[in-house]
Structures are given as structure tokens and as C-alpha cells.
C-alpha positions in Angstrom: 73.6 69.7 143.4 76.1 72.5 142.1 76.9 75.4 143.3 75.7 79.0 141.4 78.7 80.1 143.3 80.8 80.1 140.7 78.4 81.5 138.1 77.5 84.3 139.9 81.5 85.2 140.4 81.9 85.0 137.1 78.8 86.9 135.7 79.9 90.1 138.2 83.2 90.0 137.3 81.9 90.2 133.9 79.8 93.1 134.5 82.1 94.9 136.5 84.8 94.9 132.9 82.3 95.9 130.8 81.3 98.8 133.1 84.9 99.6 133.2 85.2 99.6 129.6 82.5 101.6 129.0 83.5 104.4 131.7 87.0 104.5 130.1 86.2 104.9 126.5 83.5 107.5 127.9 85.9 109.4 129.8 88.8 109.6 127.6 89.4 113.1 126.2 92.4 112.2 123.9 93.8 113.8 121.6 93.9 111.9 118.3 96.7 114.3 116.6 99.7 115.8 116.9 100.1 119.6 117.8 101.9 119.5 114.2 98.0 118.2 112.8 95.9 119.8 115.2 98.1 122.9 113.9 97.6 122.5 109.9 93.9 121.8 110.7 93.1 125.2 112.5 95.1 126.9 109.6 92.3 125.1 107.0 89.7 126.4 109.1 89.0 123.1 110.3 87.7 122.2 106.8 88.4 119.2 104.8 87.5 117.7 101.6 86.7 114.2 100.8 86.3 112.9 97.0 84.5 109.8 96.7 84.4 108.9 93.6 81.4 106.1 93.2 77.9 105.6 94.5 77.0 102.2 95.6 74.7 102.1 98.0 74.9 101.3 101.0 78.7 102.8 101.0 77.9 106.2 99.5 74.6 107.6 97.3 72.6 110.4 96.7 69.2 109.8 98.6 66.1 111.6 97.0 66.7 115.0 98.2 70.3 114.7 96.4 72.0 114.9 99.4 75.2 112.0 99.4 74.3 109.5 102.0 75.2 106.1 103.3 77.8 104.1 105.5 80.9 106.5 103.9 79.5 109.5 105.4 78.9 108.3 108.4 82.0 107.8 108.8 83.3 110.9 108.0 81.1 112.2 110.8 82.1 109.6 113.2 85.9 110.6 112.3 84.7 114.2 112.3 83.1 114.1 116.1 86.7 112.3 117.7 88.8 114.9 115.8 86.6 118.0 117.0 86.5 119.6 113.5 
């Protein structure tokens, strides 16, 4: 008969990296940019434009409303959310 000994060890020490993980990408508060960046940025009012150039769904389209959607845009508001613009 084996042991679940073993097992067991293994499956909390597991658990207790992921939780680890988890807390330190929750609680890091970096700062992706230089003071230079983070500098130029306030000075364009925190505003950027992006040219896509293309629709092809799912990257980037216009849904029905006309508003440009899709994985592209996300992004940019993924990007948006770490930079805190």
C-alpha cells in the first residue's frame, strides 16, 4: 500500500506557490515607466492615439453600433489600466 504522504506534500506545496503568486502580482504597485515617461505622459494629458490600420475580426472591427472592438482594444485597455492613464 503507498503512502498519500507524498501526494499530499506535494499538492500544498503547490497551493501554497500559487497563492504566493497570486498575492504578489496582486500586490505589486510598480511603476511601469520612467519619471522621464510618466513625465511626457502628464504633459499629453494622459492621452494617446493608436492607428490601426485594418479590421479583421477578432483582432480589431467595428461591432454594429460602429464602435471599433475586438482582442486589439482590449489590449489597449489592459495596457491602459497598468499604466494608470
Amino acid at each position: 500500500m503507498t503512502s498519500l504522504r507524498p501526494m499530499i506534500t506535494v499538492r500544498r506545496s503547490i497551493q501554497v506557490l500559487v497563492l504566493f503568486v497570486l498575492l504578489s502580482t496582486v500586490l505589486q504597485a510598480a511603476d511601469y515607466l520612467q519619471p522621464s515617461e510618466r513625465k511626457w505622459l502628464q504633459q499629453q494629458e494622459s492621452k494617446l492615439e493608436v492607428l490601426f490600420g485594418y479590421e479583421a475580426p477578432p483582432n480589431a472591427y467595428r461591432d454594429d453600433k460602429g464602435r471599433y472592438v475586438g482582442l486589439l482594444v482590449d489590449f489597449l485597455r489592459e495596457i491602459e489600466s497598468h499604466l494608470r492613464i
